[in-house]
Residue frames as qw, qx, qy, qz and C-alpha x, y, z in Angstrom:
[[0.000, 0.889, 0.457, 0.000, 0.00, 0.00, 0.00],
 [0.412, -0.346, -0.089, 0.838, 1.30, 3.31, -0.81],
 [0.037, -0.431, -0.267, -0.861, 0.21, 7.26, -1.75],
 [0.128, -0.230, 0.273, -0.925, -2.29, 9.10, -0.70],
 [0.257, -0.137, -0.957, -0.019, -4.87, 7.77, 1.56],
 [0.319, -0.399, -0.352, -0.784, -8.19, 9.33, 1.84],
 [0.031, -0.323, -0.707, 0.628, -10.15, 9.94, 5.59],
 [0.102, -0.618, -0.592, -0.507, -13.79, 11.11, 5.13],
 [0.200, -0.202, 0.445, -0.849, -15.21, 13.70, 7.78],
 [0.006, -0.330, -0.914, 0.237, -18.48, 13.28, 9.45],
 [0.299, 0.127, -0.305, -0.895, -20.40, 14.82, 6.81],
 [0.478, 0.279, 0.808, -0.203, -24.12, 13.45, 7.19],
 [0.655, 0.641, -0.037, -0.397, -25.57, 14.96, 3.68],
 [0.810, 0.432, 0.390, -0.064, -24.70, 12.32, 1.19],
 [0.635, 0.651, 0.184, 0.374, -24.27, 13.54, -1.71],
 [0.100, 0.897, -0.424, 0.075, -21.65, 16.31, -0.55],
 [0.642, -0.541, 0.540, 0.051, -19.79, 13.40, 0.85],
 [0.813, 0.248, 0.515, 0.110, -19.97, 11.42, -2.45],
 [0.384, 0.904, 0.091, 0.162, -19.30, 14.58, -4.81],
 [0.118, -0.849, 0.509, -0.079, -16.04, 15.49, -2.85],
 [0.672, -0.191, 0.689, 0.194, -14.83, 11.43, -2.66],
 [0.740, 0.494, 0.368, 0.270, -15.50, 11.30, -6.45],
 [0.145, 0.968, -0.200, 0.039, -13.45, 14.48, -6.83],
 [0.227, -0.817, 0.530, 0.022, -10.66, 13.15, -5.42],
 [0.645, 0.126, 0.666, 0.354, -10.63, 9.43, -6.96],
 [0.686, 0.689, 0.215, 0.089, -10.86, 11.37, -9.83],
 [0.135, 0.949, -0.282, 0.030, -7.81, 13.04, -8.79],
 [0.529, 0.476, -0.697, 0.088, -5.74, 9.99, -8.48],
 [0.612, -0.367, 0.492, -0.499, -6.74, 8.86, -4.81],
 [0.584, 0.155, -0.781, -0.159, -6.24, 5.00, -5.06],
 [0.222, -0.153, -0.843, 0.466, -7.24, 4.75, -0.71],
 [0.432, -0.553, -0.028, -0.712, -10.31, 5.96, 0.91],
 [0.123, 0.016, -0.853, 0.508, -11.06, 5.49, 4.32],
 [0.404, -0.647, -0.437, -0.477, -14.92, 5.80, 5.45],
 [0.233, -0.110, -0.551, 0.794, -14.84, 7.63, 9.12],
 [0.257, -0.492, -0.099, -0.826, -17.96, 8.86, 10.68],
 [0.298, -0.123, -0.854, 0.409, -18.44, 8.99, 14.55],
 [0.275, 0.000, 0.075, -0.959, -21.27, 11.14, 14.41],
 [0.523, 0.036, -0.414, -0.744, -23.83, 9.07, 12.42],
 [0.825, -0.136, 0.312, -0.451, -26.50, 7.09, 13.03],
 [0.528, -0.157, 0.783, 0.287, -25.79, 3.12, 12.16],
 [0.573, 0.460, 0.642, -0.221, -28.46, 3.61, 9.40],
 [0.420, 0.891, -0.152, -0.079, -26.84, 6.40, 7.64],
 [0.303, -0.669, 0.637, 0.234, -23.33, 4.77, 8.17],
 [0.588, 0.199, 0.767, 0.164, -24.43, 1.68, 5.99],
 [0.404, 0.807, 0.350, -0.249, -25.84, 3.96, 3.75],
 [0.124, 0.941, -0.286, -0.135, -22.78, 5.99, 3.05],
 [0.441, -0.436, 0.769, 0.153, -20.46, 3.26, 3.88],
 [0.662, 0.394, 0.631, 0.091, -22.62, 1.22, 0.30],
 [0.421, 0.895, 0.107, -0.103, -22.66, 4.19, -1.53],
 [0.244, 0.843, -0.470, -0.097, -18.71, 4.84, -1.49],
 [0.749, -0.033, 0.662, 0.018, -18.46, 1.14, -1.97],
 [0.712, 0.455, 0.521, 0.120, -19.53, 1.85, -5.24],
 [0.311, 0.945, -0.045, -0.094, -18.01, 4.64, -5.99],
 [0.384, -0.468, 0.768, 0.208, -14.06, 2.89, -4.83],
 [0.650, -0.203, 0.671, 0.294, -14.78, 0.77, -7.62],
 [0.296, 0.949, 0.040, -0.096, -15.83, 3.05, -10.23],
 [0.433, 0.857, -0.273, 0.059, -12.05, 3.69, -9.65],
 [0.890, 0.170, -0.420, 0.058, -10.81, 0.84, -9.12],
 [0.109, 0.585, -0.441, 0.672, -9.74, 2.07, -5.53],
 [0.342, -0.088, -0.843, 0.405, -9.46, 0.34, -1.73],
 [0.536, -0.641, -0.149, -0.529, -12.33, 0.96, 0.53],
 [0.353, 0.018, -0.710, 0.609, -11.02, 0.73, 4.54],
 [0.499, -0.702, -0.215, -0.460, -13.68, 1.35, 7.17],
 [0.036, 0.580, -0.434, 0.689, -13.00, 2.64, 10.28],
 [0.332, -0.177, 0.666, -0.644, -13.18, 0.73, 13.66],
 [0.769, 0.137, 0.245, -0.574, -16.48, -1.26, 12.46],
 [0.185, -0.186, 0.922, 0.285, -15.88, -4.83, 11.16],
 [0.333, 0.477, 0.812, 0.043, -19.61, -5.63, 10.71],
 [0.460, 0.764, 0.255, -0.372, -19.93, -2.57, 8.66],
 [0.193, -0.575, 0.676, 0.418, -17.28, -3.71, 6.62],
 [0.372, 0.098, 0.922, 0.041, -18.71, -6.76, 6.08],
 [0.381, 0.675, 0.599, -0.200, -22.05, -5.69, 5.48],
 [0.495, 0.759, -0.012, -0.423, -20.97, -3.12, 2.45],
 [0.903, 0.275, 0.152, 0.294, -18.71, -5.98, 1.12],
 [0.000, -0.952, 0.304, 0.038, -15.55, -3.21, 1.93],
 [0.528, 0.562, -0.579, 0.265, -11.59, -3.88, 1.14],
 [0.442, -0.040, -0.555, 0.703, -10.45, -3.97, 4.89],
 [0.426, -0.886, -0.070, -0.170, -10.58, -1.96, 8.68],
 [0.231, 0.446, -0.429, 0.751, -8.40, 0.12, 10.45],
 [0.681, -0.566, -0.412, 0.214, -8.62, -0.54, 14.50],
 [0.082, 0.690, -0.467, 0.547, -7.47, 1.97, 16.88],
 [0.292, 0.344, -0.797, 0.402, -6.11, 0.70, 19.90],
 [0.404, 0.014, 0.433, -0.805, -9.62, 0.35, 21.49],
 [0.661, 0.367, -0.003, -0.655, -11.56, -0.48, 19.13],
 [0.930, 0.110, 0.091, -0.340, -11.11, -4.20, 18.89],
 [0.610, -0.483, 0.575, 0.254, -8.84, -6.85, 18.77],
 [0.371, 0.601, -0.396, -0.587, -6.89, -6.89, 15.96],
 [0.109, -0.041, 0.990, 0.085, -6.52, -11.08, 15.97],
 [0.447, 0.374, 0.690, -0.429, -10.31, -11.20, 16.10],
 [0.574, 0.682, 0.065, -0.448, -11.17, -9.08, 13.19],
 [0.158, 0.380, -0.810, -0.419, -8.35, -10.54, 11.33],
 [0.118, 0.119, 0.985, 0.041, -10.52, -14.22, 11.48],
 [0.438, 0.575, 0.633, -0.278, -13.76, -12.64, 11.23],
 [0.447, 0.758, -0.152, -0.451, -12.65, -10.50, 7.70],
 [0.933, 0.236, 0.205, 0.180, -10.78, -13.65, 6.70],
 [0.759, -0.047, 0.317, 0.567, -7.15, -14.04, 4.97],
 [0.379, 0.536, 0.514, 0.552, -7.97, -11.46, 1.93],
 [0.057, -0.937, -0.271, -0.215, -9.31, -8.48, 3.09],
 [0.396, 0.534, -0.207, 0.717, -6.88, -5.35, 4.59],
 [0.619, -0.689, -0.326, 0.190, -6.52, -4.74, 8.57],
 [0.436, 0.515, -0.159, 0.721, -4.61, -1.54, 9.65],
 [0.564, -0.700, -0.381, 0.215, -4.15, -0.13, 13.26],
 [0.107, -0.863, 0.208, -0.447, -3.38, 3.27, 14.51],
 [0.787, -0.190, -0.320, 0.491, 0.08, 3.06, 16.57],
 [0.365, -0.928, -0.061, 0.043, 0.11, 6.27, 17.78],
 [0.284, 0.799, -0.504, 0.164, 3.85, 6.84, 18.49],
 [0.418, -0.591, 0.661, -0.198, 4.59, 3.81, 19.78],
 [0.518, 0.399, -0.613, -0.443, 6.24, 1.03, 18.45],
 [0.224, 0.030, 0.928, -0.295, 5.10, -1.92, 20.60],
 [0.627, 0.434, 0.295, -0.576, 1.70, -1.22, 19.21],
 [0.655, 0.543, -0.427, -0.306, 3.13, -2.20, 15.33],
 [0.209, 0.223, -0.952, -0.025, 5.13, -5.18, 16.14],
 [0.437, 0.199, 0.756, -0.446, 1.74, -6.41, 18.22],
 [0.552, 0.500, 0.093, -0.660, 0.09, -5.07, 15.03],
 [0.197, 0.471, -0.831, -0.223, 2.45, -7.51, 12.75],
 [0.111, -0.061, 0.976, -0.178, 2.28, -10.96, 14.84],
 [0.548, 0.452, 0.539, -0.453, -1.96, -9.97, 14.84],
 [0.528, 0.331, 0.664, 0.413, -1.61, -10.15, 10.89],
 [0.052, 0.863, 0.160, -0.476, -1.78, -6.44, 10.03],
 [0.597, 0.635, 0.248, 0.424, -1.50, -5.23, 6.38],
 [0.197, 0.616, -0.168, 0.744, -0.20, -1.55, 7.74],
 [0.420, -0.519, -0.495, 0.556, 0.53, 0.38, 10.50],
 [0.268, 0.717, 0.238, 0.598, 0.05, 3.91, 11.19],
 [0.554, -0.231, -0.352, 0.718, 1.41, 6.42, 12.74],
 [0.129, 0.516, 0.153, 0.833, 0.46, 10.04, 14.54],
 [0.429, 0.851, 0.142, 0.269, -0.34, 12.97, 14.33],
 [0.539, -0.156, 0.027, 0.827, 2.74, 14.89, 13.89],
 [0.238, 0.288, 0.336, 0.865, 0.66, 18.15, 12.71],
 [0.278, 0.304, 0.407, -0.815, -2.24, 20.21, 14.27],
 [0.066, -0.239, -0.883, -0.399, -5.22, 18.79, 13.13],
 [0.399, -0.178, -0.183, -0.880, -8.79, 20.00, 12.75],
 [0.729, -0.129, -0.625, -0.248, -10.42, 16.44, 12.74],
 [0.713, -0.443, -0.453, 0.300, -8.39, 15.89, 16.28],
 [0.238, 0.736, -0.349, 0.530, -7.06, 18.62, 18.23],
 [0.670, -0.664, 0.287, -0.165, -6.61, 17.13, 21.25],
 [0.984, 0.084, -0.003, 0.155, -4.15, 14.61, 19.78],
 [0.658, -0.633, 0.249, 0.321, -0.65, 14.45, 20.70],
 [0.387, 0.896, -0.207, -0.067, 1.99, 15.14, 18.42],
 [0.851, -0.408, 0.232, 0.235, 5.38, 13.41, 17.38],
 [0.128, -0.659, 0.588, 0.451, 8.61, 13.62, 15.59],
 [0.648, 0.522, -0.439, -0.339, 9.08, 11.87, 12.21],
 [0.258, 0.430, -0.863, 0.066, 11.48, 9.78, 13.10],
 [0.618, -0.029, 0.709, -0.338, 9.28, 7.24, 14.28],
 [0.847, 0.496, 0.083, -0.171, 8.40, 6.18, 10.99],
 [0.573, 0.602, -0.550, -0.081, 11.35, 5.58, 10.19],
 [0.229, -0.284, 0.873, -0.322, 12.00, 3.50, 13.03],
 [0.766, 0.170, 0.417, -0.460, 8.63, 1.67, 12.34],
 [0.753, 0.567, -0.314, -0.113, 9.72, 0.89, 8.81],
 [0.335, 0.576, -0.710, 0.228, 13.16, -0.90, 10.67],
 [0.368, 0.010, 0.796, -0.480, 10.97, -2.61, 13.62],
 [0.805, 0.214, 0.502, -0.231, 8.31, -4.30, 10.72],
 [0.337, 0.160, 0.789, 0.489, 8.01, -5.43, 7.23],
 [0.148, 0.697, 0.687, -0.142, 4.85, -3.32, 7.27],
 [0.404, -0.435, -0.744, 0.306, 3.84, -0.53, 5.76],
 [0.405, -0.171, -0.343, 0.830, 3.95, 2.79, 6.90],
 [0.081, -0.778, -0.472, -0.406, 0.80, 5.32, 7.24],
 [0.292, -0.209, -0.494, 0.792, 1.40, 8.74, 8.76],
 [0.241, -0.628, -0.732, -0.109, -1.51, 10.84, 9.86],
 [0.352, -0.743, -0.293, 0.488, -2.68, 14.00, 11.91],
 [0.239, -0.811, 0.000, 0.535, -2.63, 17.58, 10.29],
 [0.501, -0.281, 0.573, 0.585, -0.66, 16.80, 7.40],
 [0.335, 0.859, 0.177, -0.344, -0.81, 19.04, 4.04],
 [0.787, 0.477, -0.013, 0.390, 1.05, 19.13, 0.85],
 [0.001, -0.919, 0.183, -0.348, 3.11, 21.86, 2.50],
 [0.448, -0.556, 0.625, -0.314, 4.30, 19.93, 5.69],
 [0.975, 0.070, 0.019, -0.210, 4.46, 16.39, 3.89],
 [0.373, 0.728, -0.543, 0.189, 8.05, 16.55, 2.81],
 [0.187, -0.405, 0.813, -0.374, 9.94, 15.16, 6.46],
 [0.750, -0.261, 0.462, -0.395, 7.22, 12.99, 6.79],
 [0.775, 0.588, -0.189, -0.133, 7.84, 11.32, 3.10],
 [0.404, 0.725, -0.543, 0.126, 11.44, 11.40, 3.89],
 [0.518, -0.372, 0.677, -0.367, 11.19, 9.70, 7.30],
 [0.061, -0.034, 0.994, 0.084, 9.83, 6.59, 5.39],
 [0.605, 0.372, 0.531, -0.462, 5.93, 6.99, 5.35],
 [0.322, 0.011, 0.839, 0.438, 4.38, 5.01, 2.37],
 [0.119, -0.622, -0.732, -0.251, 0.80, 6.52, 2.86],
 [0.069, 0.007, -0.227, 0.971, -0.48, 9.78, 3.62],
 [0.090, -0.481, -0.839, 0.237, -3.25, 10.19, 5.74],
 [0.057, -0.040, 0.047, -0.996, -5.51, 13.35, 4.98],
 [0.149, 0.502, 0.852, 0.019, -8.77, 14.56, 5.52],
 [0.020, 0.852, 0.316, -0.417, -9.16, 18.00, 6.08],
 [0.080, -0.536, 0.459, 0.704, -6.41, 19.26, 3.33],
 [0.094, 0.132, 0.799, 0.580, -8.65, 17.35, 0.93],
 [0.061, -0.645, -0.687, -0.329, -12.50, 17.62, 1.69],
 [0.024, -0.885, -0.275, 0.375, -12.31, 21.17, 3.30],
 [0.197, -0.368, 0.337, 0.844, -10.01, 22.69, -0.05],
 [0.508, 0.461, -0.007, -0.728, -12.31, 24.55, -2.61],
 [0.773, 0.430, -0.375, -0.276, -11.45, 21.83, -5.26],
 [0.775, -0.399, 0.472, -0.133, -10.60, 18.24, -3.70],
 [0.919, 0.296, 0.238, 0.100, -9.52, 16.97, -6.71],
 [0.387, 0.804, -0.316, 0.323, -6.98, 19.38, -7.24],
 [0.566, -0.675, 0.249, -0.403, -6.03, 18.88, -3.92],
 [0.875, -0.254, 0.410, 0.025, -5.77, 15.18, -4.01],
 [0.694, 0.653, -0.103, 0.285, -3.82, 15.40, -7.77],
 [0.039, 0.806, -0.454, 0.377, -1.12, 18.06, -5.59],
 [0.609, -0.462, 0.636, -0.104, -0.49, 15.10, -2.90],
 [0.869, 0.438, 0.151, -0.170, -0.34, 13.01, -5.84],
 [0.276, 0.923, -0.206, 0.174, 2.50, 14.59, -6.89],
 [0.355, -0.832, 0.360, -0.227, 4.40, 14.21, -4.01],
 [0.817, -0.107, 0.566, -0.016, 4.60, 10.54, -4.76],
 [0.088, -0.227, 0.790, 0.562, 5.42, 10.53, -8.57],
 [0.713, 0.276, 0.191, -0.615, 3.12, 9.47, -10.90]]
C-alpha cells in the first residue's frame, strides 16, 4: 500500500460526501477510508454502500473505520482498529485471509510489532501536525516512521494535520501513505487537492 490515503469527515448529507470522494478518486486517490463517529448506524451503511460503489468506479481500496460488521455488510476492502476499538486477531478471522486490517500506533512502536504478529497489512502512525479532525491529539517527531519501517516489514501510514506543504519530512522519514482529511475535503477543489499530494509521490 502506498500514496495518498483518503479519511472522510463526518459529513451526514450524502451527496456532498460522495461529490467530494468522487473528486478526489478522480484526482488519483487509489485509498479511501470511510470515518464517521457522528452518524446514526443507518446512515453509516448507507454511506459506507454508496462509497463502496463509488471505490470501484475507480478501481480504488475501501477501509472502514473501527467497524468490522460494517465492513462486512458493504462488502468493503479492509478496517483500520485503533487501539480500542477491537482486537486486531479477532477481526483478522472474522474479515478472513484477503481483506486489509490496519491499526493506529500512535507513536509507539510496541503497538506495530503487536500489530504484525496480529496479521496487520499496515501500521500507522500520529499525528505529527495540528489537526482539525483531532485537536486534542498528541503530536510526534518523524522519526518514528522511520523507526517503524526498521521494527516491521509493514507498511507505513502517517496521519494528523498533514498538508502538501508539511508532507516533505514525513515522506522522507519513510511513510508510504499519507493520511488526509481536512487538506482534501475542506479545499475549494478536492480533486486538485488530491492530484497536488499526488504529486508528491510521482506518478
Amino acid at each position: 500500500m502506498k500514496g495518498l490515503y483518503a479519511i472522510t469527515p463526518d459529513w451526514v448529507e450524502t451527496p456532498r460526501l460522495l461529490a467530494a470522494t468522487q473528486a478526489i478518486l478522480a484526482g488519483g486517490c487509489r485509498i479511501l477510508q470511510y470515518r464517521n463517529k457522528s452518524a446514526s448506524l443507518a446512515l453509516r451503511q448507507e454511506q459506507a454502500v454508496a462509497l463502496r460503489l463509488l471505490t470501484r468506479r475507480f478501481d480504488a481500496l475501501l477501509i472502514i473505520n473501527d467497524e468490522v460488521d460494517l465492513a462486512l455488510y458493504a462488502e468493503a476492502d479492509g478496517v483500520h482498529l485503533g487501539e480500542d476499538d477491537g482486537e486486531l486477531a479477532a477481526a483478522r478471522t472474522r474479515l478472513g485471509t484477503a481483506a486489509i486490517l490496519g491499526a493506529s500506533c500512535y507513536h509507539n512502536l510496541g503497538l506495530a510489532r503487536r500489530a504484525e504478529l496480529a496479521g496487520c497489512d499496515y501500521v500507522a502512525f500520529g499525528g505529527f501536525f495540528a489537526s482539525p479532525s483531532k485537536p486534542q491529539a498528541g503530536r510526534g517527531d518523524a522519526s518514528i516512521l522511520s523507526a517503524a519501517r526498521a521494527a516491521t516489514s509493514l507498511p507505513v501510514c502517517a496521519i494528523g494535520g498533514i498538508s502538501v506543504e508539511n508532507a516533505a519530512p514525513l515522506l522522507a522519514a519513510g511513510a508510504d501513505m499519507l493520511a488526509v482529511i481536512s487538506a482534501l475535503y475542506a479545499a475549494a477543489d478536492p480533486g486538485l487537492a488530491a492530484g497536488a499530494f499526488i504529486e508528491l509521490f510521482g506518478r
